[in-house]
C-alpha positions as CSV (number, residue, x, y, z in Angstrom):
1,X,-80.6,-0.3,30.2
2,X,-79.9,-2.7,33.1
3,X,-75.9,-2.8,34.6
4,X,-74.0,-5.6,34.9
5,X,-74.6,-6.0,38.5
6,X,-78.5,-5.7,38.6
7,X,-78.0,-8.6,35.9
8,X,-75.9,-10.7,37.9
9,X,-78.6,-9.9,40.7
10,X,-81.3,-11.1,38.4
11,X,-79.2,-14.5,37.7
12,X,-78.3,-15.4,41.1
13,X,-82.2,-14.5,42.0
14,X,-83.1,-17.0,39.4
15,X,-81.2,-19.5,40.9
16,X,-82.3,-19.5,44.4
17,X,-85.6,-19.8,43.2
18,X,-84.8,-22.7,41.3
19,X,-82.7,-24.3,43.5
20,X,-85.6,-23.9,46.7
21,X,-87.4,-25.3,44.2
22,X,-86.0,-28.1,43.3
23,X,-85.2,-28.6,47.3
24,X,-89.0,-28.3,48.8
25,X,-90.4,-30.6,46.0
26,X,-87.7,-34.0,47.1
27,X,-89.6,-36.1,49.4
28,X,-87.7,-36.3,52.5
29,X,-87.2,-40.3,53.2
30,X,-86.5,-41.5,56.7
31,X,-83.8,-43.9,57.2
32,X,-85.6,-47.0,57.9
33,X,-87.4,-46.3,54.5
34,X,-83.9,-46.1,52.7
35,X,-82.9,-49.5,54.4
36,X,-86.1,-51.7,53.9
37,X,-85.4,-50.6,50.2
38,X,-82.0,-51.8,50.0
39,X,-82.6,-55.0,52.2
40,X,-85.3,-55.9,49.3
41,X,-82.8,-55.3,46.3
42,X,-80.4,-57.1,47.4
43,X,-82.9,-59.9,49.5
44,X,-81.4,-59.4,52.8
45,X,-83.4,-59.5,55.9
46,X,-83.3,-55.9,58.0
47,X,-82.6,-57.7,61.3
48,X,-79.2,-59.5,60.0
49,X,-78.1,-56.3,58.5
50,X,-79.0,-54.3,62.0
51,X,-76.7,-57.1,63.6
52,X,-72.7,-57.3,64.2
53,X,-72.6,-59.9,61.8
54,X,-69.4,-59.3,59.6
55,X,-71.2,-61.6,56.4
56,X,-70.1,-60.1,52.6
57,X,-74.5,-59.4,52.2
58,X,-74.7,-57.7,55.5
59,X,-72.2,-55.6,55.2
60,X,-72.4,-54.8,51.4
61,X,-75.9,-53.3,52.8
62,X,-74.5,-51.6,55.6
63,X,-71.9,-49.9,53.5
64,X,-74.6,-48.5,50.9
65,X,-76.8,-47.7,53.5
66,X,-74.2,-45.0,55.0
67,X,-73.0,-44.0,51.7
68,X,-76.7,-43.5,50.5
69,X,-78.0,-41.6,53.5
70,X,-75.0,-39.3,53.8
71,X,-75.7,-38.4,50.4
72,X,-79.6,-37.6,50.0
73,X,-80.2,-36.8,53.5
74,X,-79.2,-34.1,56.0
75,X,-79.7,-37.1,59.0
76,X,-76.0,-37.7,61.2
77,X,-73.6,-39.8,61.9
78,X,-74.6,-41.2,64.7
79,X,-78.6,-41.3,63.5
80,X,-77.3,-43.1,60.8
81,X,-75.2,-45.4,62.7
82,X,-78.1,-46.3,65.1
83,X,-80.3,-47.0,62.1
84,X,-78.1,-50.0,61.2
85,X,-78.2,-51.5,64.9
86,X,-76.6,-49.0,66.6
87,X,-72.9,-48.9,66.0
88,X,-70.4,-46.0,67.1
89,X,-70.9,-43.2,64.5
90,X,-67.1,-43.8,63.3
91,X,-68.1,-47.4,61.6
92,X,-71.1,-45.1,59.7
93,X,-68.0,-42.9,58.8
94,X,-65.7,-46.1,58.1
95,X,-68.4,-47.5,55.6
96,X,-69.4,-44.0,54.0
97,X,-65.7,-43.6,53.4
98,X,-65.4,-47.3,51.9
99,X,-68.1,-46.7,49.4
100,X,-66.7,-43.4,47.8
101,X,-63.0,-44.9,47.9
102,X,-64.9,-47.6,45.9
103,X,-66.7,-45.5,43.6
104,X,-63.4,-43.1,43.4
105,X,-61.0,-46.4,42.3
106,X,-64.1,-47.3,40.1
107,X,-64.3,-50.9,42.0
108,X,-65.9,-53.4,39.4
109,X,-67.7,-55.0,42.2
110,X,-68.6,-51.9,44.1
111,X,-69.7,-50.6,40.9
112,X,-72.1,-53.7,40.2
113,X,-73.7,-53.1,43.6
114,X,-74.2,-49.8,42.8
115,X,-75.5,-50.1,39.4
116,X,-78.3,-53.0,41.0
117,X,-79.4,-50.1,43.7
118,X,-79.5,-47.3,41.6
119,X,-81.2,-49.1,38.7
120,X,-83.9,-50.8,40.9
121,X,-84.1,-47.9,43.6
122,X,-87.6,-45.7,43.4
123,X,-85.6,-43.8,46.2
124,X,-82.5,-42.8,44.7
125,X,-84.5,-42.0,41.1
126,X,-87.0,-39.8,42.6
127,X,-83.8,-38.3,44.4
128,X,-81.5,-38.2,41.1
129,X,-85.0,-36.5,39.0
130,X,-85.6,-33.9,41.6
């Protein structure tokens, strides 16, 4: 007969094998891999969206781009930041922020975006079935 603590050993066993599991077998996507995908969804050229341009597209990209990245990847502010032309880290922070206030108001527009990327993205669905 097993005690309740060499069960709750056995469970929290189980789980850190499944979870390494499910961690070693995501492909691990570089950032300019993340942002060629997004400048093709939404038809954007990389080098406008790596510029200070303050266009609706370019920054619509930008602002995914930061929310994405800080979501599936372990890569920081500042290497995100310098991935999108090399900003300050703190706009990477302003536009990752943006995004979730976005996503926690439920933004119709935001949520449009969103829905195009995640529908169309081979990134974020290899990320989501992991």
């Amino acid at each position: 007969m097993r005690t309740v603590q060499q069960v709750r050993e056995s469970i929290v066993d189980i789980a850190t094998v499944e979870m390494r599991r499910r961690f070693m077998s995501r492909k691990i996507y570089s950032l300019q891999e993340i942002l060629v995908e997004l400048c093709h969804i939404f038809e954007v050229d990389i080098e406008s969206v790596k510029s200070s341009s303050r266009h609706a597209p370019y920054v619509k990209v930008r602002r995914l781009f930061c929310f994405i990245c800080s979501k599936i990847t372990n890569y920081s502010l500042f290497e995100i930041s310098t991935a999108i032309g090399g900003c300050e880290h703190s706009n990477a922070l302003h536009h990752r922020n943006k995004a979730q206030g976005f996503m926690d108001i439920k933004d119709e527009i935001f949520l449009a975006e969103w829905h195009l990327y995640t529908t169309n993205s081979s990134i974020w669905n290899n990320y989501r079935a992991a």
